[in-house]
N, CA and C atoms as an extended XYZ file, in Angstrom:
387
Properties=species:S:1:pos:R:3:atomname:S:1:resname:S:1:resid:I:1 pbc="F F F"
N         6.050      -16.915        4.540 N   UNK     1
C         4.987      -16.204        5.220 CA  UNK     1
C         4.771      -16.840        6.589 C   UNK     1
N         4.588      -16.003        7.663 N   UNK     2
C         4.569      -16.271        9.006 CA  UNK     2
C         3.225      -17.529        8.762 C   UNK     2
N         2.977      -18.527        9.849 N   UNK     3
C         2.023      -19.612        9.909 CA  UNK     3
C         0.848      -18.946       10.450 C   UNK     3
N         0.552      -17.713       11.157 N   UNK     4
C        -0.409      -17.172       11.840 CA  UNK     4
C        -0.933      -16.527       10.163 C   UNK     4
N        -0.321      -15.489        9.586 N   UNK     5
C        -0.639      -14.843        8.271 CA  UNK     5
C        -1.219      -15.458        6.958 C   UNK     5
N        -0.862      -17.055        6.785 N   UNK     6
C        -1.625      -17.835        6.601 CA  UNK     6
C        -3.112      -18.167        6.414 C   UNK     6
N        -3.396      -17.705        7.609 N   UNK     7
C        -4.941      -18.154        7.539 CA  UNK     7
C        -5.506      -17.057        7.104 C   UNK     7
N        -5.024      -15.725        6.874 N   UNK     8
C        -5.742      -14.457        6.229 CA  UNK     8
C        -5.397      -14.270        4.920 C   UNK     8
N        -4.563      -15.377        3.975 N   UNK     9
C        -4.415      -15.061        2.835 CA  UNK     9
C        -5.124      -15.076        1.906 C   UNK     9
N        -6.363      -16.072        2.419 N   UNK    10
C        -7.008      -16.042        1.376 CA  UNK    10
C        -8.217      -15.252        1.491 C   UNK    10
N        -8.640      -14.464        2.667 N   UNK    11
C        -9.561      -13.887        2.863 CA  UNK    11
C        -8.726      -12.438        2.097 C   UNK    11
N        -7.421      -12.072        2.089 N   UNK    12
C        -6.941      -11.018        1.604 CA  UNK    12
C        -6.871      -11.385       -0.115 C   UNK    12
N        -7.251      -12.675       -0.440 N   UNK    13
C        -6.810      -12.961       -2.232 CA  UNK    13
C        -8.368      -12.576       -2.602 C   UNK    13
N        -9.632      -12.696       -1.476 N   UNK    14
C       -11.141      -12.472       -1.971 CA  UNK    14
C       -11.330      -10.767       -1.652 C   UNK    14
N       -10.442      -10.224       -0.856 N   UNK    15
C       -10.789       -8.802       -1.078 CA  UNK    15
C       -10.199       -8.086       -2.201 C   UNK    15
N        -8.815       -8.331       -2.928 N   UNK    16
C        -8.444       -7.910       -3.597 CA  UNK    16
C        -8.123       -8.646       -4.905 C   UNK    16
N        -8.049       -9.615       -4.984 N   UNK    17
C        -7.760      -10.547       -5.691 CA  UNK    17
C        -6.412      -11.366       -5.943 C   UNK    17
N        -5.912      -12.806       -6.454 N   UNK    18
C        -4.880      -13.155       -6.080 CA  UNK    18
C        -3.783      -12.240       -6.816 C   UNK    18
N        -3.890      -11.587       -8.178 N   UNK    19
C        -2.643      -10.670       -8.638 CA  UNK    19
C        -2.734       -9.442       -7.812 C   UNK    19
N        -3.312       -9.227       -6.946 N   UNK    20
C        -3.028       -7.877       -5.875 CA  UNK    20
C        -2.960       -8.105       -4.849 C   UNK    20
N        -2.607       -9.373       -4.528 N   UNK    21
C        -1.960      -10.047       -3.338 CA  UNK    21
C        -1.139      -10.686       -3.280 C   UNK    21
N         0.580      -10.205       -3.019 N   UNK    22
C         1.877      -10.253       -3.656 CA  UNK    22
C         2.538      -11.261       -1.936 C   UNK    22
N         2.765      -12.258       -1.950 N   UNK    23
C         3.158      -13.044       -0.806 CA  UNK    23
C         5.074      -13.241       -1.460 C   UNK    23
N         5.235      -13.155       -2.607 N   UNK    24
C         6.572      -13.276       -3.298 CA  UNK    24
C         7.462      -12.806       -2.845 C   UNK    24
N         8.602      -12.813       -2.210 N   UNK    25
C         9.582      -11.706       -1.523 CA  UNK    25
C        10.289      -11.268       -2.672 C   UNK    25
N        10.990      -12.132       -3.835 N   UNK    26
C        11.362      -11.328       -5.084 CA  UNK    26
C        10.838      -10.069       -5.744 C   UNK    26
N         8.988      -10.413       -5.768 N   UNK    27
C         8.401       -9.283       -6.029 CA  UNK    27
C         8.276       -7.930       -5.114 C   UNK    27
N         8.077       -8.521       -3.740 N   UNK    28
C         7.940       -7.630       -2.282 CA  UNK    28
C         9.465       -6.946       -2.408 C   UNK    28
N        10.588       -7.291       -2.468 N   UNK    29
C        11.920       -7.364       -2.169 CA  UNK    29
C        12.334       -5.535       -2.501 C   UNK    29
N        11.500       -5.007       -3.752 N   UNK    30
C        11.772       -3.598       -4.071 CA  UNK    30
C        11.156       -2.660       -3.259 C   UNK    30
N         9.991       -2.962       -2.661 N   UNK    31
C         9.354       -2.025       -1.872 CA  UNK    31
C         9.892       -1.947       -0.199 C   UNK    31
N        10.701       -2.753        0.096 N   UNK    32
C        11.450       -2.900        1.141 CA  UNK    32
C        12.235       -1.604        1.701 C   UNK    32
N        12.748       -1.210        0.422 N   UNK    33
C        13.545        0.089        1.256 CA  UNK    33
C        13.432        1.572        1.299 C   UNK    33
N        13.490        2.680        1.693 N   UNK    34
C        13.126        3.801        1.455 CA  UNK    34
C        14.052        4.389        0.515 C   UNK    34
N        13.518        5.489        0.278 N   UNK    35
C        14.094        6.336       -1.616 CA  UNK    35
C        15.469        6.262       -1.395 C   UNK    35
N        16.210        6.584       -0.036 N   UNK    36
C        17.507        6.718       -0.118 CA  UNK    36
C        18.468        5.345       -0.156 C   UNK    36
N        17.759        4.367        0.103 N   UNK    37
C        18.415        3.005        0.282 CA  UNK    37
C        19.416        3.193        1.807 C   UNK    37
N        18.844        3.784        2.560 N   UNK    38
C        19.311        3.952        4.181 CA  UNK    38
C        18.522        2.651        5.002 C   UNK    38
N        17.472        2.565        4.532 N   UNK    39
C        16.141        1.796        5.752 CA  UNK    39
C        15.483        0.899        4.913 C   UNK    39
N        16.344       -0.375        5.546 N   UNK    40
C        15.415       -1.780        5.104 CA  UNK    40
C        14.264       -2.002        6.208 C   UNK    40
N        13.282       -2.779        5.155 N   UNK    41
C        12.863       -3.394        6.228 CA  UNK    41
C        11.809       -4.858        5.813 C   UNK    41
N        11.055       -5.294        6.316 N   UNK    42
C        10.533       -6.875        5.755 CA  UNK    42
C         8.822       -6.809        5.813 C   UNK    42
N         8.589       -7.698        5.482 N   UNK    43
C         7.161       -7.881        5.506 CA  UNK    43
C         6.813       -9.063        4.475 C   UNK    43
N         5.586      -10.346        5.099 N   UNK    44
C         5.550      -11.323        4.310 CA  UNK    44
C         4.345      -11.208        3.745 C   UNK    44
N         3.393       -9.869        2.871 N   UNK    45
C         2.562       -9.574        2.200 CA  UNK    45
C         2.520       -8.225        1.959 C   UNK    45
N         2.020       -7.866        0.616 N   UNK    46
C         1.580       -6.625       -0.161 CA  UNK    46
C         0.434       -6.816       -0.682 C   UNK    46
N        -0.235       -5.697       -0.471 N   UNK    47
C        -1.968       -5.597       -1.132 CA  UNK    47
C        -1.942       -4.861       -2.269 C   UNK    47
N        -2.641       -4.950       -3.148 N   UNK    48
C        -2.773       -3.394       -3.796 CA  UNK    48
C        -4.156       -3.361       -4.254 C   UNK    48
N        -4.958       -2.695       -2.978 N   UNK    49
C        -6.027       -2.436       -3.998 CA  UNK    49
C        -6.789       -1.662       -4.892 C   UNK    49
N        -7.531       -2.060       -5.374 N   UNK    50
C        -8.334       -1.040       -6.323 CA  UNK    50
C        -9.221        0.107       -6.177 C   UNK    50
N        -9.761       -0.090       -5.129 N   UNK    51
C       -11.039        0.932       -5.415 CA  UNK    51
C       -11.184        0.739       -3.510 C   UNK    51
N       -11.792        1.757       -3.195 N   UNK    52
C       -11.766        2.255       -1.430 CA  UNK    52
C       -12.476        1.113       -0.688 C   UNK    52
N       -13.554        0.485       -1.578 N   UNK    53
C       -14.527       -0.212       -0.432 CA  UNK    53
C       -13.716       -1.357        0.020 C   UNK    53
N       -12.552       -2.189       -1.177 N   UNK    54
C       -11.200       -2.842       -0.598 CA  UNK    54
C       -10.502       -2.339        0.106 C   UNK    54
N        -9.334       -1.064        0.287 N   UNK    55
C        -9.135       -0.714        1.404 CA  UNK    55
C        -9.701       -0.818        3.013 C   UNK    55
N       -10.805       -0.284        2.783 N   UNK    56
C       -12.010       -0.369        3.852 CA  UNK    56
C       -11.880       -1.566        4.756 C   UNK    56
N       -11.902       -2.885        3.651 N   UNK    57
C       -12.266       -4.271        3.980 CA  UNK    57
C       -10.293       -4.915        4.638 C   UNK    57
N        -9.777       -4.429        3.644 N   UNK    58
C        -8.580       -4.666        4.473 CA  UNK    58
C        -7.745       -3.784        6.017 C   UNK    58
N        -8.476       -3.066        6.243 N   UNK    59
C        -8.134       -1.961        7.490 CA  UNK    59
C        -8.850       -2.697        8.424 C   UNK    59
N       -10.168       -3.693        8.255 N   UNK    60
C       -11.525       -4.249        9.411 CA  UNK    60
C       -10.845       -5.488        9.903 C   UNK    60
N       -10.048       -6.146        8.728 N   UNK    61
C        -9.646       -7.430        8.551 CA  UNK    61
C        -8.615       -7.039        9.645 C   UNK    61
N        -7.647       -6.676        8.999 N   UNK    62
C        -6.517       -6.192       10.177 CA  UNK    62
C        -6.699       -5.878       11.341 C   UNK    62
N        -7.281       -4.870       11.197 N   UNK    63
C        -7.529       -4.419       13.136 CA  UNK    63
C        -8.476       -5.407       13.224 C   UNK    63
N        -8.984       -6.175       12.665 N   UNK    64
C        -9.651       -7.008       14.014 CA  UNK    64
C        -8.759       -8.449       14.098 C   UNK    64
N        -7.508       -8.422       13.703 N   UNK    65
C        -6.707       -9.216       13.787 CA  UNK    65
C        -4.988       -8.737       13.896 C   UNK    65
N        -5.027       -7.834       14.521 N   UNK    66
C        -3.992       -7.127       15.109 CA  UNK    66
C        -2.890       -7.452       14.083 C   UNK    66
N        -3.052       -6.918       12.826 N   UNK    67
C        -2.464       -6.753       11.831 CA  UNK    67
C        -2.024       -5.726       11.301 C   UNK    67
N        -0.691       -5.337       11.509 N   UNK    68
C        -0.216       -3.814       11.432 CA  UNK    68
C         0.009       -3.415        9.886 C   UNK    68
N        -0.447       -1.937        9.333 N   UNK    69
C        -0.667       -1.789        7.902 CA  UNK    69
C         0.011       -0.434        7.986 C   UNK    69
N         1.317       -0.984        6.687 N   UNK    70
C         1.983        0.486        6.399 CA  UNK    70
C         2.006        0.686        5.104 C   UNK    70
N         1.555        2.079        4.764 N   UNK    71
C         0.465        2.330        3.491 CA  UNK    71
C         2.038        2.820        2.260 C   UNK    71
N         1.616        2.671        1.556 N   UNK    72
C         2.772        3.375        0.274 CA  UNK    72
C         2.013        3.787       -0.947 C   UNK    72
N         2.436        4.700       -1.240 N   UNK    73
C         2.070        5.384       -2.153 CA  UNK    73
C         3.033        5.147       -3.753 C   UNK    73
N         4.236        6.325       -3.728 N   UNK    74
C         5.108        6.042       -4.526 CA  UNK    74
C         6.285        5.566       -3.941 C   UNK    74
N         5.966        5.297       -2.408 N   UNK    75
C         7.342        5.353       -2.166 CA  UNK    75
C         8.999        5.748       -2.097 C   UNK    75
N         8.482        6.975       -2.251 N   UNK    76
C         9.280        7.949       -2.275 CA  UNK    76
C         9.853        8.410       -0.961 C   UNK    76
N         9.426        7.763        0.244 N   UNK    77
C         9.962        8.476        1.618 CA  UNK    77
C        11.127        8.528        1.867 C   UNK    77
N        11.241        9.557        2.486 N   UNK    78
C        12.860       10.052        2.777 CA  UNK    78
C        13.137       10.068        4.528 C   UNK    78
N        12.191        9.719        4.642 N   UNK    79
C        12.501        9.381        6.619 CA  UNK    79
C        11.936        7.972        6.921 C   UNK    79
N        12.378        6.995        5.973 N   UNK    80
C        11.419        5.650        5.822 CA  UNK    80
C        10.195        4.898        6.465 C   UNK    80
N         9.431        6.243        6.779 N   UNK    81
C         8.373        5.666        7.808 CA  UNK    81
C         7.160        4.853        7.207 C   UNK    81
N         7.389        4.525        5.638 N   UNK    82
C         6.826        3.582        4.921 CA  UNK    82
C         7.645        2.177        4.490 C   UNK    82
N         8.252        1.820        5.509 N   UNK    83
C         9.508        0.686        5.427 CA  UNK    83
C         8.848        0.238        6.229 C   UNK    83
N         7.980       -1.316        6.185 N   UNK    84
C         7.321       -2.371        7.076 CA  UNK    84
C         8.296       -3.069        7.775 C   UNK    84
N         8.225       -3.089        9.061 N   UNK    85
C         9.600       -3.678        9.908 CA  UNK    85
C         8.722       -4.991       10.346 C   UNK    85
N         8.207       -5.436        9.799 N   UNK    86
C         7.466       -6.878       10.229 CA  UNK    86
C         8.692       -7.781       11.000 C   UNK    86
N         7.697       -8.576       11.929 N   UNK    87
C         8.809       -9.590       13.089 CA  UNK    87
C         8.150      -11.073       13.344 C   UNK    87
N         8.687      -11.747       13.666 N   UNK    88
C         8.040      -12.957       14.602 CA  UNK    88
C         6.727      -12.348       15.446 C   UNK    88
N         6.988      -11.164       15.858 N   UNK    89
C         6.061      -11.061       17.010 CA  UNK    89
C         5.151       -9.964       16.467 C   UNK    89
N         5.089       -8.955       15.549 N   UNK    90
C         4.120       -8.400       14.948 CA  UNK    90
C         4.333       -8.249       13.091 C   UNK    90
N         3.305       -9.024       12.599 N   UNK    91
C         3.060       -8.999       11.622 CA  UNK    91
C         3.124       -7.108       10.949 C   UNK    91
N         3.846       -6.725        9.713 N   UNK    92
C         3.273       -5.541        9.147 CA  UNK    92
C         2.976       -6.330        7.523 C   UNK    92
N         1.978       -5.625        6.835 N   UNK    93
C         1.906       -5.732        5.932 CA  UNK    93
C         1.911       -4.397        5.343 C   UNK    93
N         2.029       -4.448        3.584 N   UNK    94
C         2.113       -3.245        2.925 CA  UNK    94
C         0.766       -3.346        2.191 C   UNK    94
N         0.268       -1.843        2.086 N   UNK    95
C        -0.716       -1.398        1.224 CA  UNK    95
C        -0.299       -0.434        0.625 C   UNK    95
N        -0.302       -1.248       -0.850 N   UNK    96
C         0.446       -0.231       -1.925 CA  UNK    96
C        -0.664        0.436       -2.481 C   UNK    96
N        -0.657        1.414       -2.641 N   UNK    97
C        -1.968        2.713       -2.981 CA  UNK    97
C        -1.721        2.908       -4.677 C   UNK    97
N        -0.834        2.421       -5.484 N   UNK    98
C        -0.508        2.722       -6.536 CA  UNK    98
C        -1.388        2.499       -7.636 C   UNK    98
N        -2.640        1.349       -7.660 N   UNK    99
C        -3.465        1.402       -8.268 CA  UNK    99
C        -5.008        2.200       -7.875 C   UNK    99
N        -5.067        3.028       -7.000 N   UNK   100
C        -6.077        4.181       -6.614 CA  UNK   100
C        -5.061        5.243       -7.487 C   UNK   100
N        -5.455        5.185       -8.600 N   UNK   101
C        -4.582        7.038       -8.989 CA  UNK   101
C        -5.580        7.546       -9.925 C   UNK   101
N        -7.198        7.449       -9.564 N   UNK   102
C        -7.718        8.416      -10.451 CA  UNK   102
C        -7.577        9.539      -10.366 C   UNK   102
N        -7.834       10.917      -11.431 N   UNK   103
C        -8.473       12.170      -11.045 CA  UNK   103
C        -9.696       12.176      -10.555 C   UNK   103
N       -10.426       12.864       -9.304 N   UNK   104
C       -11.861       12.319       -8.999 CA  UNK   104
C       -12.319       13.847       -9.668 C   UNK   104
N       -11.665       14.963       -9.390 N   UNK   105
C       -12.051       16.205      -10.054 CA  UNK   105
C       -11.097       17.156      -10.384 C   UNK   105
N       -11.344       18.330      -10.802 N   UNK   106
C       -10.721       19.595      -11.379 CA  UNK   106
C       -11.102       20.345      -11.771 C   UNK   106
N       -10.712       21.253      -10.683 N   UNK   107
C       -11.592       22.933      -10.463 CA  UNK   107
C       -10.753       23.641      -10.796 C   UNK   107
N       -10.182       24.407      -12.045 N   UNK   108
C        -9.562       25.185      -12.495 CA  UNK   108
C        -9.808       26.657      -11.663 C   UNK   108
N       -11.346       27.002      -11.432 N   UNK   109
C       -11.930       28.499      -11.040 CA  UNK   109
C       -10.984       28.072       -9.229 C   UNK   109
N       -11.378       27.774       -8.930 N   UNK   110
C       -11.022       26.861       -7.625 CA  UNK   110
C        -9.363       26.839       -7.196 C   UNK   110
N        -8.634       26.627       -8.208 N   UNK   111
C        -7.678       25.831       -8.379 CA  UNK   111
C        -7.579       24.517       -7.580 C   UNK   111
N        -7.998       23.634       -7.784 N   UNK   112
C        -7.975       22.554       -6.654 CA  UNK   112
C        -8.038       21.270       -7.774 C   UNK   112
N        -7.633       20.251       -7.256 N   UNK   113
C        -7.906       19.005       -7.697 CA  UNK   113
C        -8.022       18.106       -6.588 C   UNK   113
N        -8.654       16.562       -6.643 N   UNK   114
C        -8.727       15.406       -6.240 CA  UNK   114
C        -8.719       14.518       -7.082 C   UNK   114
N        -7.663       13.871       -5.829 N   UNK   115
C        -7.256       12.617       -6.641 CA  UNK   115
C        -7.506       11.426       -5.821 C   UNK   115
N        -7.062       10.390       -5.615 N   UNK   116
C        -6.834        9.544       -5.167 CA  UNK   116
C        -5.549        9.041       -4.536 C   UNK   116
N        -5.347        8.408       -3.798 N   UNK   117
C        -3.689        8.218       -3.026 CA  UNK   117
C        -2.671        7.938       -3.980 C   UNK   117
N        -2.793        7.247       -4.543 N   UNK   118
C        -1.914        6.325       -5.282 CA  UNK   118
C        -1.271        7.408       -6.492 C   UNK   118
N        -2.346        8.686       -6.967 N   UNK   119
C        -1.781        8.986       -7.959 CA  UNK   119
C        -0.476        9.581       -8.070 C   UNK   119
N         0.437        9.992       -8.982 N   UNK   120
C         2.258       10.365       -9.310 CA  UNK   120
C         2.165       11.807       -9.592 C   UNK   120
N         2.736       12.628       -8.588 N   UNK   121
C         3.248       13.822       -7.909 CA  UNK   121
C         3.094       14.883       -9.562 C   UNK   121
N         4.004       13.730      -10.109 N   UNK   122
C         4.366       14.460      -11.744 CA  UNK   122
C         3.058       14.482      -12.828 C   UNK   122
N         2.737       13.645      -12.649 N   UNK   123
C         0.639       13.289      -13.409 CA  UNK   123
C         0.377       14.505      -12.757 C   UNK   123
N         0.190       15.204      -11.035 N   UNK   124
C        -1.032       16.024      -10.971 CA  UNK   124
C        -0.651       17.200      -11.177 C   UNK   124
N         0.839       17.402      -11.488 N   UNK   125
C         1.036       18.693      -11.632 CA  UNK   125
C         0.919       19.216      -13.450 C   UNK   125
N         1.147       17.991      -14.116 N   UNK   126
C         1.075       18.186      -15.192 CA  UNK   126
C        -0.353       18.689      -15.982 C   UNK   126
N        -1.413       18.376      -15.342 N   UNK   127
C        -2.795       18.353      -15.485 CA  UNK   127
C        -2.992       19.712      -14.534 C   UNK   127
N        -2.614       20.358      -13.731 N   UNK   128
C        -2.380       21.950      -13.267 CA  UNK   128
C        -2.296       22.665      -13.922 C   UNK   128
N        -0.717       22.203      -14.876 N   UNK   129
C        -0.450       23.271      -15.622 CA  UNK   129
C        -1.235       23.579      -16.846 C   UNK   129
């Protein structure tokens, strides 16, 4: 982990906690590339948080420390614009959205649902049908 990124780790282990704050590159190492395995890229932290008012707290943290945040969901991109190209000279980190996957509602009359970011393409359609 870069020596500047350091000093925000632990303010990032009290917003989310230390198992949703992944500094491991073994663990980081899968989220590195996009669906097609075309586009690597690096980064020396992953978040994952829980619930929005963490998000919130990690977006304030960052921008007020010129900390660049590239969000993932399932990671499924096919033009890898969720591949963190982190450098010497600008930090990216990942915010993995995968534990936000509630249903928040479901309006059958409506047809509509809400969810949350994180939730799986195949979960909301299944709950459609």
């Amino acid at each position: 982990m870069p020596l500047n990124l350091n000093h925000f780790l632990k303010e990032f282990e009290i917003i989310v906690g230390t198992n949703n704050c992944i500094s491991d590159q073994s663990k980081i190492k899968v989220y590195l590339e996009d669906w097609r395995g075309q586009i690597r890229g690096s980064t020396p932290l992953m978040l994952f948080p829980e619930a929005l008012d963490e998000v919130q707290k990690i977006v304030s943290l960052c921008f007020l420390n010129d900390i660049k945040i590239v969000s993932q969901g399932g990671n499924t991109s096919l033009c890898g614009a969720n591949v963190p190209q982190s450098s010497e000279h600008q930090i990216e980190i990942i915010l993995n959205t995968s534990k936000l996957n509630k249903f928040l509602s479901i309006d059958p009359y409506n047809q509509s649902i809400i969810v949350e970011s994180g939730c799986v393409l195949q979960n909301i359609q299944e709950i459609a049908d």
